[in-house]
N, C-alpha and C positions, 0 to 999 in steps of 0.2 A: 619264659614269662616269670617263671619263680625265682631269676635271677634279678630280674628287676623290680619286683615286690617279693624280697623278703619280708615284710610286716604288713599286714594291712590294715594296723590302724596310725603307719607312717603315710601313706602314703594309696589312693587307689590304683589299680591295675593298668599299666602305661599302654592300653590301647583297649580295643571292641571289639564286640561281638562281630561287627559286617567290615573286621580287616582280616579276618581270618579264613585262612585257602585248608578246606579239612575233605577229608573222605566224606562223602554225603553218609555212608551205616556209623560211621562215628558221631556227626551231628543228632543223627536221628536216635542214638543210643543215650546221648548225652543230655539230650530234651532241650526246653529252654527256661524251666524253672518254675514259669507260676505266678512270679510275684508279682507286685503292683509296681515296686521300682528296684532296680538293681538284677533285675533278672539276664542283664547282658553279662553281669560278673559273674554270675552262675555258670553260662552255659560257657564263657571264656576260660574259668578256670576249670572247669569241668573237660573241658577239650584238654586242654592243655596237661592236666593230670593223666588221663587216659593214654595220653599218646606225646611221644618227643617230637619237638618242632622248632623252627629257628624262625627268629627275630631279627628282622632285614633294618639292616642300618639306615638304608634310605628309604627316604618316606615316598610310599607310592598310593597313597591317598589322599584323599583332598575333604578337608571339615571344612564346610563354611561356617565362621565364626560370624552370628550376628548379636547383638541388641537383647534382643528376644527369646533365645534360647533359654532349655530348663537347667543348663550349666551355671548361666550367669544368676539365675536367680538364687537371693540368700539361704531359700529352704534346701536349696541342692546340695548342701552337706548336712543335710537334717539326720536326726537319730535311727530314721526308718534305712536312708541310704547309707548310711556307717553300719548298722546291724546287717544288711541283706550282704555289704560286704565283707562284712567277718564272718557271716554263715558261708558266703560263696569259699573264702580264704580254708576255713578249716575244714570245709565239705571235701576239693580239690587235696588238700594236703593230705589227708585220710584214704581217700584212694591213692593218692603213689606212695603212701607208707604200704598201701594194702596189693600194691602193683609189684612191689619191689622186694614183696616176700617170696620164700620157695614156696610151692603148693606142699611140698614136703615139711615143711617148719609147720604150716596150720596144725597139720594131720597129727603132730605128737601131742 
């Protein structure tokens, strides 16, 4: 995932919360956020920081794309969904800095 959003204020996270296959004590350690909008980028990069996983080339999901969806509407790249994704961004990036230390390096 974090190959494909390096920046998250280029770009939001190239896929969801319910396209992802995780250990269920992983989902459940990870939560799912809280928030009022953007809480799928929470717990996507939340999984994803926690634990290594691959990004399948082909798409084996199906979005129905209509009319009506909260996608299409112009508030859906509002300030509230730009911030919850920069909280989710640097929440994620803060555990695999904090994943990828030795327990030994804290302790000095």
């Amino acid at each position: 995932m974090w190959t494909y959003c390096p920046d998250p204020q280029a770009s939001k996270p190239p896929l969801g919360h319910c396209m992802l296959l995780t250990d269920t004590r992983l989902a459940q350690a990870v939560g799912h956020g809280g928030l009022n909008t953007g809480e799928d980028y929470s717990f996507l990069i939340g999984v994803c920081a926690r634990s290594a996983g691959e990004l399948l080339s082909d798409v084996v999901y199906h979005r129905r794309v209509h009319s009506g969806q909260w996608t299409a509407e112009d508030t859906y790249r509002d300030q509230v969904e730009f911030d919850a994704r920069m909280h989710s961004w640097l929440k994620g990036r803060a555990e695999r800095e904090l994943r990828s230390e030795s327990p030994w390096s804290r302790a000095a």
